[in-house]
DSSP file (Angstrom, degrees, kcal/mol; ACC not computed):
  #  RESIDUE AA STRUCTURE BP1 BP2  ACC     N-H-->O    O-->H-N    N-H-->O    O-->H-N    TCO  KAPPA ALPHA  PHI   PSI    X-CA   Y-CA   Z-CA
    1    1 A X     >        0   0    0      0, 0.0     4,-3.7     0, 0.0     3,-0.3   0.000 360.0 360.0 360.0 -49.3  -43.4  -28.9   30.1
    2    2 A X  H  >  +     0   0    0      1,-0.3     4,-1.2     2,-0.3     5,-0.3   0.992 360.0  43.2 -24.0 -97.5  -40.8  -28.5   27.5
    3    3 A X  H  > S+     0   0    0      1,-0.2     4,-1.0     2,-0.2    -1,-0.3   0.793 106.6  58.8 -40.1 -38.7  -42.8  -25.9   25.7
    4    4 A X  H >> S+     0   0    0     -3,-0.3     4,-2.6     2,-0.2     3,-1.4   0.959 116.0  40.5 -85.4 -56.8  -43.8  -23.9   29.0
    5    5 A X  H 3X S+     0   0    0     -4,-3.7     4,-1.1     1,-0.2     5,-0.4   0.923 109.0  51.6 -50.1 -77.6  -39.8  -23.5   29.6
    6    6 A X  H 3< S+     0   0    0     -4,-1.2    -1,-0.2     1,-0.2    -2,-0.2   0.656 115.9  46.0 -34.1 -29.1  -38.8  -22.9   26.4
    7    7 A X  H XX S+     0   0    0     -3,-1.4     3,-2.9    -4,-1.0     4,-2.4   0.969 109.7  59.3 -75.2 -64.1  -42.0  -19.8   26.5
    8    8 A X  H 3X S+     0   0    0     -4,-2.6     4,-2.0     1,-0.3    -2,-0.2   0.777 108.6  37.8 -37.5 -51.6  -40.7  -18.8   29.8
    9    9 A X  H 3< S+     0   0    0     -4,-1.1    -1,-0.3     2,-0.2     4,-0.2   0.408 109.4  59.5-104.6  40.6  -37.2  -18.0   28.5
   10   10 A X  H <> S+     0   0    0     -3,-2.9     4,-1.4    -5,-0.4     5,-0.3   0.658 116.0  40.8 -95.6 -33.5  -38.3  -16.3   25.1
   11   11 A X  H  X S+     0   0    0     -4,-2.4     4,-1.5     2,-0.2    -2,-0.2   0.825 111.2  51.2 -90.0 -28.2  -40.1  -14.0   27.3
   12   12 A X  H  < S+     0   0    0     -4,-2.0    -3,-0.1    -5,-0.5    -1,-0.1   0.952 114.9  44.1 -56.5 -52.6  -37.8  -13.6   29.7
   13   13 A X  H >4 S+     0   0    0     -4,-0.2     3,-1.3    -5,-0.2    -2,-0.2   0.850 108.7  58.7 -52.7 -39.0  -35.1  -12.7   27.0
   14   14 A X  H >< S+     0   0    0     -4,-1.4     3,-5.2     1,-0.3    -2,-0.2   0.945 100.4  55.4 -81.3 -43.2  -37.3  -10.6   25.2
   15   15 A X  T 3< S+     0   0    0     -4,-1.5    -1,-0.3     1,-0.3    -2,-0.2   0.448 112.4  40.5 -87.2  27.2  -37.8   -8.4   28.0
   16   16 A X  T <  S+     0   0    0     -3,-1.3    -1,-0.3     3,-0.0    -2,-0.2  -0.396  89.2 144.4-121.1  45.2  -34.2   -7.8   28.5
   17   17 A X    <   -     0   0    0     -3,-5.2    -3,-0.1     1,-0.1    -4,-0.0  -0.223  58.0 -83.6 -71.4-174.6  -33.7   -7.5   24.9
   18   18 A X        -     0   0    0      1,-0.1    -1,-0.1     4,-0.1     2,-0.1  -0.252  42.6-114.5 -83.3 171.2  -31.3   -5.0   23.7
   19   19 A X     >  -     0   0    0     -3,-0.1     4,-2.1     1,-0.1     3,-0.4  -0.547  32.0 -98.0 -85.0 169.5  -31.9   -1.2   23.2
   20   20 A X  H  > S+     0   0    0      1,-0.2     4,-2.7     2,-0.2    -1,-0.1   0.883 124.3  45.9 -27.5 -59.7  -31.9    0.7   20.0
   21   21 A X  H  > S+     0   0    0      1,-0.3     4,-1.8     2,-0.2    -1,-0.2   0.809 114.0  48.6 -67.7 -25.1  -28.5    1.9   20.5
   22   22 A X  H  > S+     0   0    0     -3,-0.4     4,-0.8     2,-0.2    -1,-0.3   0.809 105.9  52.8 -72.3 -34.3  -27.2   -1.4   21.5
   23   23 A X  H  < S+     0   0    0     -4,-2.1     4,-0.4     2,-0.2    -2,-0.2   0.930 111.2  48.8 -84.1 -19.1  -28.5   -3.0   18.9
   24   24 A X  H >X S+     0   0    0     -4,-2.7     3,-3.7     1,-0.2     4,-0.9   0.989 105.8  60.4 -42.3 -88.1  -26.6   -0.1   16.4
   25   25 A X  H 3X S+     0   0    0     -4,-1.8     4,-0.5     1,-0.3    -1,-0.2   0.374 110.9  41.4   0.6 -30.7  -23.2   -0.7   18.4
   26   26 A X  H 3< S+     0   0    0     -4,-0.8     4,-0.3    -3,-0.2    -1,-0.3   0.495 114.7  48.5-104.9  -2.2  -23.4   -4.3   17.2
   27   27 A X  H <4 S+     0   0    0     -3,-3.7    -2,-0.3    -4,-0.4    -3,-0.2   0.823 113.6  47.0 -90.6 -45.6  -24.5   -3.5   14.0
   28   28 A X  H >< S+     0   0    0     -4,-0.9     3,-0.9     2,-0.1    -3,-0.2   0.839 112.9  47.7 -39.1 -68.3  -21.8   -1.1   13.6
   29   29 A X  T 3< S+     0   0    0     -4,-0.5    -2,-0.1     1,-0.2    -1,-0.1   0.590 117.7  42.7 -42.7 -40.0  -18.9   -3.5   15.1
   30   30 A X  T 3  S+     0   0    0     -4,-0.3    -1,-0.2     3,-0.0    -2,-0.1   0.301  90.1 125.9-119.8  23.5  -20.0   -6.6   12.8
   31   31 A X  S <  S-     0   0    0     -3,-0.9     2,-0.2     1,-0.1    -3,-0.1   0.206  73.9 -86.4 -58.5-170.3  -20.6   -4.3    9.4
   32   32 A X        -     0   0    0      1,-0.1    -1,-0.1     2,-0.0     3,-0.1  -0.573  32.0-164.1-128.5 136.5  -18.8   -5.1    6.1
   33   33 A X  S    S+     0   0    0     -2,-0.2     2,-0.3     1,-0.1    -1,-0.1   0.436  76.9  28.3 -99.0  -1.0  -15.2   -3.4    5.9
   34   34 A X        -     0   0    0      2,-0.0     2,-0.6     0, 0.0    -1,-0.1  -0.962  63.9-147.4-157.1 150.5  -15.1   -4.0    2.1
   35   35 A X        -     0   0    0     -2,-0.3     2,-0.4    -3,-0.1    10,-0.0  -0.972  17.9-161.6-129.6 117.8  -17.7   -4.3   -1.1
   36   36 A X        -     0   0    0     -2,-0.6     2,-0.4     2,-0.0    17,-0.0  -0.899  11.6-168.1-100.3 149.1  -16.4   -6.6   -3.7
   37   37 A X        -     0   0    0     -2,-0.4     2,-0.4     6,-0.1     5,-0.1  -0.889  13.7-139.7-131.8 135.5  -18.1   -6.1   -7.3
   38   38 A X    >   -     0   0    0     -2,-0.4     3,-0.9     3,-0.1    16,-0.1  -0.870  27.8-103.3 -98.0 135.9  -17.9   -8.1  -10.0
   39   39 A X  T 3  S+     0   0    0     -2,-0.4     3,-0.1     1,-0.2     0, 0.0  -0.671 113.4  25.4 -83.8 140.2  -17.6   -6.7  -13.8
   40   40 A X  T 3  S+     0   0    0      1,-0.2     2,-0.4    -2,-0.1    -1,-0.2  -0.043 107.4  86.2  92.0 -21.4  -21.0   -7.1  -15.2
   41   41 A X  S <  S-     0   0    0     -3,-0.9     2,-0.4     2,-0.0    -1,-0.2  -0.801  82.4 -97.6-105.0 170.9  -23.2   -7.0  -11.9
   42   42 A X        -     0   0    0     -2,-0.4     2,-0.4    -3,-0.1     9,-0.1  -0.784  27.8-154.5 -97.7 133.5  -24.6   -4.1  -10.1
   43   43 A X        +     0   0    0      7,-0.9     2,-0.7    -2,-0.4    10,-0.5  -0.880  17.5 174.1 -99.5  83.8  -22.7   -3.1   -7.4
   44   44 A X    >   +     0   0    0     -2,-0.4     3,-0.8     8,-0.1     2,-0.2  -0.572  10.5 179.0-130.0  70.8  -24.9   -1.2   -4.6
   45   45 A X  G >   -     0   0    0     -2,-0.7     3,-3.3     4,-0.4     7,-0.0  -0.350  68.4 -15.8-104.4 130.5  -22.5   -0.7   -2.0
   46   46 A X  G 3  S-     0   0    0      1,-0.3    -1,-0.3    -2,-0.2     2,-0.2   0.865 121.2 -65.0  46.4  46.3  -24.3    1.2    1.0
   47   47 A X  G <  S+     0   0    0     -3,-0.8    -1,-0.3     1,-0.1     3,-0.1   0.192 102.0 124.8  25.5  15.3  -27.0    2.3   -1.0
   48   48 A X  S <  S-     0   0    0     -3,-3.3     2,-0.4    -2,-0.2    -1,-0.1   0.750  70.4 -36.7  -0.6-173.8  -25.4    4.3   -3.2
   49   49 A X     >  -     0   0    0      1,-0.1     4,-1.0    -3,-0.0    -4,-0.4  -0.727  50.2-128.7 -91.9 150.8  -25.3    4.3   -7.0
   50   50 A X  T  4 S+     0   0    0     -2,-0.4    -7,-0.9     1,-0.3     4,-0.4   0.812 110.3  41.0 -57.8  -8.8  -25.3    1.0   -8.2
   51   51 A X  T  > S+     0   0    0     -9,-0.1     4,-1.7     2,-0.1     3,-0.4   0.826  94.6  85.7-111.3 -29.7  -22.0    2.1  -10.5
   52   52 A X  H  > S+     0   0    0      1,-0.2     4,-1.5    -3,-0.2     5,-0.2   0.725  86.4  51.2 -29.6 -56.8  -20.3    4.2   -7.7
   53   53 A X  H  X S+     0   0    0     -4,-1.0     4,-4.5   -10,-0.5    -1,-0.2   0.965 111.0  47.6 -35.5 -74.2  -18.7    1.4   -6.3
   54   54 A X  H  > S+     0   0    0     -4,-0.4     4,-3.4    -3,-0.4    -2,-0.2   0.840 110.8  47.0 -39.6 -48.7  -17.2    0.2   -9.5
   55   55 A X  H  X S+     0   0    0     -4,-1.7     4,-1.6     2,-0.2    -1,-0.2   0.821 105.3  56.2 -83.2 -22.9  -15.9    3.1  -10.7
   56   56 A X  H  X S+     0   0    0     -4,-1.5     4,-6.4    -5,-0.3    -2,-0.2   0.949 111.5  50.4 -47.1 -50.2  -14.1    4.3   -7.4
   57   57 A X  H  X S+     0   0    0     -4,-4.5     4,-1.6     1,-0.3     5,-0.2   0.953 110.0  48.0 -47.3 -52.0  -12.3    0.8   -7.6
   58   58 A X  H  X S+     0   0    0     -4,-3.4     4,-1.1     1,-0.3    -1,-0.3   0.771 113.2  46.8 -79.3 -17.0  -11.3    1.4  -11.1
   59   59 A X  H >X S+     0   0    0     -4,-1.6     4,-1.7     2,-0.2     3,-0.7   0.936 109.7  58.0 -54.7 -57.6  -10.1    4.9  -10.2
   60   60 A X  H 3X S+     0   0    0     -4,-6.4     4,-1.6     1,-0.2    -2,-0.2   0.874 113.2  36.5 -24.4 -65.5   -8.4    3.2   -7.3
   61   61 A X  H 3< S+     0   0    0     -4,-1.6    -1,-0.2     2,-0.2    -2,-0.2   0.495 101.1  67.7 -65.1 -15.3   -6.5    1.0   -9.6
   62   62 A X  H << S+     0   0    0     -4,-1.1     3,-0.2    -3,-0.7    -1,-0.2   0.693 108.5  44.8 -78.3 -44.5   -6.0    3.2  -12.0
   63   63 A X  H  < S+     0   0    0     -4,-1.7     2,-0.3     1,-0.2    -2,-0.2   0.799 131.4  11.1 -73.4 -39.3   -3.7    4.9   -9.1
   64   64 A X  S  X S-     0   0    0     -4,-1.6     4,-0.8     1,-0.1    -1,-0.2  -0.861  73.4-178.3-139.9 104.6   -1.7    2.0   -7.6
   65   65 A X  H  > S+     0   0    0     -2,-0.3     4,-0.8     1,-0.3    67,-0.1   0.723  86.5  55.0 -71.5 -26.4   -2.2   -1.6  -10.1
   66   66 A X  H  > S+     0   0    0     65,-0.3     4,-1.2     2,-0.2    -1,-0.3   0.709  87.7  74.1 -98.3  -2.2   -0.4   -3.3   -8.1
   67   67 A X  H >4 S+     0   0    0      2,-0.2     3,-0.6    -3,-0.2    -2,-0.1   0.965  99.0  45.9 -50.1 -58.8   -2.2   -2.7   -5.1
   68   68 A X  H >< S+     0   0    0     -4,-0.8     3,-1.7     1,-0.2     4,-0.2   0.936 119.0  43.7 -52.6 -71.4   -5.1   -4.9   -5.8
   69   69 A X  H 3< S+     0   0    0     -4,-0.8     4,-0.4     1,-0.3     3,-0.4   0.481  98.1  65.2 -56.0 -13.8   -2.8   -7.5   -6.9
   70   70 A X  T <X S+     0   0    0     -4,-1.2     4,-1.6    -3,-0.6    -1,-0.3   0.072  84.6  89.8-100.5  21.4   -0.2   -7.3   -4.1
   71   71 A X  T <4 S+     0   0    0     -3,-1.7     4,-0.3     2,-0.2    -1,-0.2   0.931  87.6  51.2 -73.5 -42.6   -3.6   -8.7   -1.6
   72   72 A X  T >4 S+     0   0    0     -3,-0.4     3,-1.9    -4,-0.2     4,-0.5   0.955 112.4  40.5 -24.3 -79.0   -2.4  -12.0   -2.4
   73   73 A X  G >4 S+     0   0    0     -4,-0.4     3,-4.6     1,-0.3     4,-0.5   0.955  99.5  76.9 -47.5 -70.8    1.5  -11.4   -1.3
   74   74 A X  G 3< S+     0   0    0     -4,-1.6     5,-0.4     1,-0.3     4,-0.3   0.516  83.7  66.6 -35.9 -24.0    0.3   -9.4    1.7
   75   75 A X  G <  S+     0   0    0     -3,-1.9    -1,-0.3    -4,-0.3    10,-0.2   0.693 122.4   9.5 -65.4 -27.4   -0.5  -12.9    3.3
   76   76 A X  S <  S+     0   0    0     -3,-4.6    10,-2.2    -4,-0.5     9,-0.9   0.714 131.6  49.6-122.7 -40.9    3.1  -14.0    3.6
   77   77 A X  S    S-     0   0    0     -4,-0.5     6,-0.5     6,-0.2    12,-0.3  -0.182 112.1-118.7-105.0  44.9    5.2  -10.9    2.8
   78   78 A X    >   -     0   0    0     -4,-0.3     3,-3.4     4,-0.2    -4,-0.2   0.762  31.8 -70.5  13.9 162.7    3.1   -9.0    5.2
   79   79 A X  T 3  S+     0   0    0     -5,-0.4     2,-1.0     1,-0.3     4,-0.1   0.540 132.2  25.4 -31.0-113.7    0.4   -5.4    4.4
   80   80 A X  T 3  S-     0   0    0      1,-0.2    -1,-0.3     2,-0.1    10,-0.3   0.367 124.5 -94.2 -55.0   7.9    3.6   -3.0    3.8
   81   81 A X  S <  S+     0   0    0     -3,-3.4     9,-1.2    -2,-1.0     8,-1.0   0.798  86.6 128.1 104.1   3.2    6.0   -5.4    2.8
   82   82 A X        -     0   0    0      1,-0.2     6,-0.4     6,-0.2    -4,-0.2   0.628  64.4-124.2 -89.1 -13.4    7.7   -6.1    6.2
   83   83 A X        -     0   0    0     -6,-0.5    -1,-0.2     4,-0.2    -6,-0.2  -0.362  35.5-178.7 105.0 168.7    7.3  -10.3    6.0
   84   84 A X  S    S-     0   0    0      2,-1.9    -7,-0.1    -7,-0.1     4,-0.1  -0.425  84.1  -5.7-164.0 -99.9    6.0  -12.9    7.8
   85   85 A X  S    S+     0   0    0     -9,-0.9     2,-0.2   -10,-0.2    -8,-0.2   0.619 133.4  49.9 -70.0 -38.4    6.4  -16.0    6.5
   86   86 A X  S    S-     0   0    0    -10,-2.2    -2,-1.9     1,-0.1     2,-0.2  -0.522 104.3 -80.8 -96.4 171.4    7.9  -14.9    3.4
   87   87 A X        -     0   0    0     -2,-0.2    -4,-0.2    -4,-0.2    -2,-0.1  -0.584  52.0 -88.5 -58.9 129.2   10.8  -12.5    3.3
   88   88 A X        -     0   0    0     -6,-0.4    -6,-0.2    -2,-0.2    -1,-0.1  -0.307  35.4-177.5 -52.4 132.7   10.5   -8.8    3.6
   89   89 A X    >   +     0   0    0     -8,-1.0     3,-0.8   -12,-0.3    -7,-0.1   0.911  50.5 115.2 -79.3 -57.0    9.9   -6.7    0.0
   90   90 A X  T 3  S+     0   0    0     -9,-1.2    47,-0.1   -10,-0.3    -9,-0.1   0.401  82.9  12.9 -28.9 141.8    9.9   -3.2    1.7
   91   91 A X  T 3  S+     0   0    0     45,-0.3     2,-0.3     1,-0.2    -1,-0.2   0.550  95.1 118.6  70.2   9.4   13.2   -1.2    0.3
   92   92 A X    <   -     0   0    0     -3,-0.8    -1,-0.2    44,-0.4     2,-0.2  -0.746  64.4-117.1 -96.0 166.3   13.8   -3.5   -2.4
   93   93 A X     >  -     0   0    0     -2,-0.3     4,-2.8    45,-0.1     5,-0.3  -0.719  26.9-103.5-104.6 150.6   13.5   -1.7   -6.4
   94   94 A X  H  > S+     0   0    0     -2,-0.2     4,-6.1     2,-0.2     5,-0.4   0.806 113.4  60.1 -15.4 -58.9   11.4   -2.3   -8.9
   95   95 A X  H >> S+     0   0    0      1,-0.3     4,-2.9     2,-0.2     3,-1.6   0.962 109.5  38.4 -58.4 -76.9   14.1   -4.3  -10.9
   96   96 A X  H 3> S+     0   0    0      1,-0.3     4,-2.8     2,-0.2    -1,-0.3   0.906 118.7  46.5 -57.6 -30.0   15.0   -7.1   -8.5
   97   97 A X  H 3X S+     0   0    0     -4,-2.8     4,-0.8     1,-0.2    -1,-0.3   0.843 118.8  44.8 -80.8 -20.0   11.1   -7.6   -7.1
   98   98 A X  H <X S+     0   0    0     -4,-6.1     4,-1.3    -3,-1.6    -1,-0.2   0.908 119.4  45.3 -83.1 -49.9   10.0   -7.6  -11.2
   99   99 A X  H  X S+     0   0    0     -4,-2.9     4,-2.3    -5,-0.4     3,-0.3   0.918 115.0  48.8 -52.9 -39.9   13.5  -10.3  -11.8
  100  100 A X  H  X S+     0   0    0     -4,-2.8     4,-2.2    -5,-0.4    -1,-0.2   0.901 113.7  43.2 -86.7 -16.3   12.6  -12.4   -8.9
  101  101 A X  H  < S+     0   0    0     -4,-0.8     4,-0.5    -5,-0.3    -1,-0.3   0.638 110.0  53.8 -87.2  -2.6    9.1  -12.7   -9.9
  102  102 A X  H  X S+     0   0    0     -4,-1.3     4,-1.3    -3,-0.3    -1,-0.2   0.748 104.7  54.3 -11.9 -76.6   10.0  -13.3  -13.3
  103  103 A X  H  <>S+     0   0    0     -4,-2.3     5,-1.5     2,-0.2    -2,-0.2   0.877 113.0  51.8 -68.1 -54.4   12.5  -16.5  -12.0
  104  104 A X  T  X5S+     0   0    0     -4,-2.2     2,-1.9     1,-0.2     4,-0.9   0.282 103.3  49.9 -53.8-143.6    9.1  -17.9  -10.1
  105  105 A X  T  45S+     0   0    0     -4,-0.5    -1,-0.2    12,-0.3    -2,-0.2  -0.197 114.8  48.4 -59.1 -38.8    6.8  -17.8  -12.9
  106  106 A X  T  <5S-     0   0    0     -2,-1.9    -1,-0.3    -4,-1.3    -2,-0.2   0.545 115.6-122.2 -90.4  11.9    9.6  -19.7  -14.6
  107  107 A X  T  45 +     0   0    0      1,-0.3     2,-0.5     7,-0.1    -3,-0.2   0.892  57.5 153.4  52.6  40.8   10.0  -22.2  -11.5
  108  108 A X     << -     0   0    0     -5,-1.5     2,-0.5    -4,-0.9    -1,-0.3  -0.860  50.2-111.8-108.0 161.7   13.0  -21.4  -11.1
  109  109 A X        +     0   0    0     -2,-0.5     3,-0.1     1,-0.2    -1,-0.0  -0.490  47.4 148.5 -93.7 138.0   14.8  -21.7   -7.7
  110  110 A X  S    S-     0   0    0     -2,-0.5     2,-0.2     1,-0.4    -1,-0.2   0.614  70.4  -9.9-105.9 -18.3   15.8  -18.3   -6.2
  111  111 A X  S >  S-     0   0    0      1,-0.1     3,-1.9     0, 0.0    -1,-0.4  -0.912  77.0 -80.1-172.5 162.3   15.4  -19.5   -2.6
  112  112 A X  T 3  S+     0   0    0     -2,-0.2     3,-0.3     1,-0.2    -1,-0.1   0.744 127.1  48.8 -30.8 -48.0   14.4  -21.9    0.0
  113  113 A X  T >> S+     0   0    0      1,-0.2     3,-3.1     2,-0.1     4,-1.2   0.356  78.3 112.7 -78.3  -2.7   11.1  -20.7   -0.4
  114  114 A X  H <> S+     0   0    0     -3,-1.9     4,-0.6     1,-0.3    -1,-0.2   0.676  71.5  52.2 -66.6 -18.6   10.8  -20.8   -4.1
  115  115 A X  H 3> S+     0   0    0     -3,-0.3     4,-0.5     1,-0.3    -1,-0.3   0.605 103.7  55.4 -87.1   0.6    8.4  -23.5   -4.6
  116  116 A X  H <4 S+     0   0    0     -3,-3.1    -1,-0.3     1,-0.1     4,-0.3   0.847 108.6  52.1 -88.0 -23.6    5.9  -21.9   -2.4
  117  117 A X  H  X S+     0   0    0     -4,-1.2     4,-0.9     1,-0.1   -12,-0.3   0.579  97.0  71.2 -74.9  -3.2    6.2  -18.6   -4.7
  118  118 A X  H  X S+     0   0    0     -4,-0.6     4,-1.9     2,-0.2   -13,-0.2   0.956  93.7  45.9 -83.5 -33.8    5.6  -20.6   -8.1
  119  119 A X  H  < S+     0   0    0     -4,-0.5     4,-0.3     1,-0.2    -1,-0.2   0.809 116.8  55.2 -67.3 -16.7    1.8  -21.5   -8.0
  120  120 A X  H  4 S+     0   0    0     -4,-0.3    -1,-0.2     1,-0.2    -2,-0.2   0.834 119.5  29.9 -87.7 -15.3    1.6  -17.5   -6.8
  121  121 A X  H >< S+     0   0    0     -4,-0.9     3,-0.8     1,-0.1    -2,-0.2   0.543  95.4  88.4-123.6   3.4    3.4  -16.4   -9.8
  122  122 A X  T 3< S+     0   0    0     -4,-1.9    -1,-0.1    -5,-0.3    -2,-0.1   0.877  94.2  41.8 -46.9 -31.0    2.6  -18.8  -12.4
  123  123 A X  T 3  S+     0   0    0     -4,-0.3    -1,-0.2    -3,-0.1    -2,-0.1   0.531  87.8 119.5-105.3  -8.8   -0.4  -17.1  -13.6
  124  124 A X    <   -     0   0    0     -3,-0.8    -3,-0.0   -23,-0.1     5,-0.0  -0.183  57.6-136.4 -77.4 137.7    1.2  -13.2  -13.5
  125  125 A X     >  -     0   0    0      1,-0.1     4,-0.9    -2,-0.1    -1,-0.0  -0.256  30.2-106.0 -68.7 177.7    1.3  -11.4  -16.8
  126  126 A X  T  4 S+     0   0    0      2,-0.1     4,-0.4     3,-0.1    -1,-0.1   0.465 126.0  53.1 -93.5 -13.6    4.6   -9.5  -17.5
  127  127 A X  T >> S+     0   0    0      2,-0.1     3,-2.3     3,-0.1     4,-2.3   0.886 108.0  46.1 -52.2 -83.0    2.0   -6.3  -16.7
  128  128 A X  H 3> S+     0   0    0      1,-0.2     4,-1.1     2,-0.2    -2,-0.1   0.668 110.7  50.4 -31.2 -35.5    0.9   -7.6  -13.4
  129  129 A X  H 3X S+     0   0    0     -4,-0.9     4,-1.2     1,-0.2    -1,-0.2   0.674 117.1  49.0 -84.3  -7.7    4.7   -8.5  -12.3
  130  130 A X  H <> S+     0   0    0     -3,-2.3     4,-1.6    -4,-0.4    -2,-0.2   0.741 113.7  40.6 -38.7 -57.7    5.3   -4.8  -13.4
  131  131 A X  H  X S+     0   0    0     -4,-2.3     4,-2.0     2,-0.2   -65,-0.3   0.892 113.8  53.5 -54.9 -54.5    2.6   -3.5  -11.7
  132  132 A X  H  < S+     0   0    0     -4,-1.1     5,-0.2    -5,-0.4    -2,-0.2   0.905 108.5  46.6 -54.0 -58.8    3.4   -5.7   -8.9
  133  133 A X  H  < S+     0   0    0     -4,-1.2    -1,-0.2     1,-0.2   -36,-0.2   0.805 115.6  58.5 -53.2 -39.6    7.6   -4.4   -8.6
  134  134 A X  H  X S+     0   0    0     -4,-1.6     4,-0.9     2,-0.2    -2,-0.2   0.788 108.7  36.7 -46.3 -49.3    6.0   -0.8   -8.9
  135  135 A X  T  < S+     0   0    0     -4,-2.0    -1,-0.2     1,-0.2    -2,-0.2   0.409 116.6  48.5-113.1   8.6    4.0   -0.9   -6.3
  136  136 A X  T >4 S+     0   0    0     -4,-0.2     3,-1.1    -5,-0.1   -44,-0.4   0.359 101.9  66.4-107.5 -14.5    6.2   -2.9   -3.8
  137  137 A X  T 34 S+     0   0    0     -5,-0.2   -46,-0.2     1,-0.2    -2,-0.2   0.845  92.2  64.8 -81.0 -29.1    9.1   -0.6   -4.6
  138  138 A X  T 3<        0   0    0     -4,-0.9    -1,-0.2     1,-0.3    -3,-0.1   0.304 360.0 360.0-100.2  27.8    6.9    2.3   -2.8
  139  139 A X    <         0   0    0     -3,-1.1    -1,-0.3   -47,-0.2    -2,-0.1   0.395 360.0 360.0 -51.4 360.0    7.1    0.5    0.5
């Protein structure tokens, strides 16, 4: 009996399954918005060339360094820099957003917040917090 339902609504389903276009429209809606690559595998983003990917990125980065890196921040000091959880960066210069990240790496306290900023800046090169001040200063 079990099995004679279970037929009933496989066929039932199937013959209101979706159309072409529907099934696009959902395909479309729950697609990929991003291709992460790894140095040293191939990268075959939309069927493309397998290096295409890669080399966009590094062109990418090559244009804003601190963009990749500021993906991190964007979680607390919100996408442009406006805050959340953390304080807003937008409209601050280079100098103080490179000093304060600086005072974190070195676990010192700048703020209320500081110990939630030290495990985030422990690891930053004196490039990266460069990169980083750069490319938060052009909020």
């Amino acid at each position: 009996m079990r099995y004679l339902l279970t037929s009933l609504l496989v066929v039932t389903f199937s013959a209101s399954a979706q159309t072409d276009k529907q099934r696009a429209d959902i395909a479309e809606r729950i697609k990929s918005f991003s291709t992460v690559c790894v140095t040293g595998e191939v990268c075959n983003a939309a069927g493309g060339d397998a290096m295409a990917a890669p080399a966009m990125d590094a062109m990418a980065a090559a244009a804003l360094p601190g963009e990749g890196k500021y993906v991190t921040c964007a979680a607390c000091h919100g996408a442009n820099g406006g805050g959340g959880i953390g304080p807003a960066l937008a409209g601050q210069s280079t100098d103080y957003i490179a000093g304060r990240l600086t005072a974190y790496r070195a676990n010192e306290m700048v703020g209320a917040q500081s110990a939630l900023m030290w495990p985030n800046a422990m690891n930053l090169s004196d490039e990266d917090i460069q990169d980083l001040a750069e490319y938060v200063a052009s909020f």
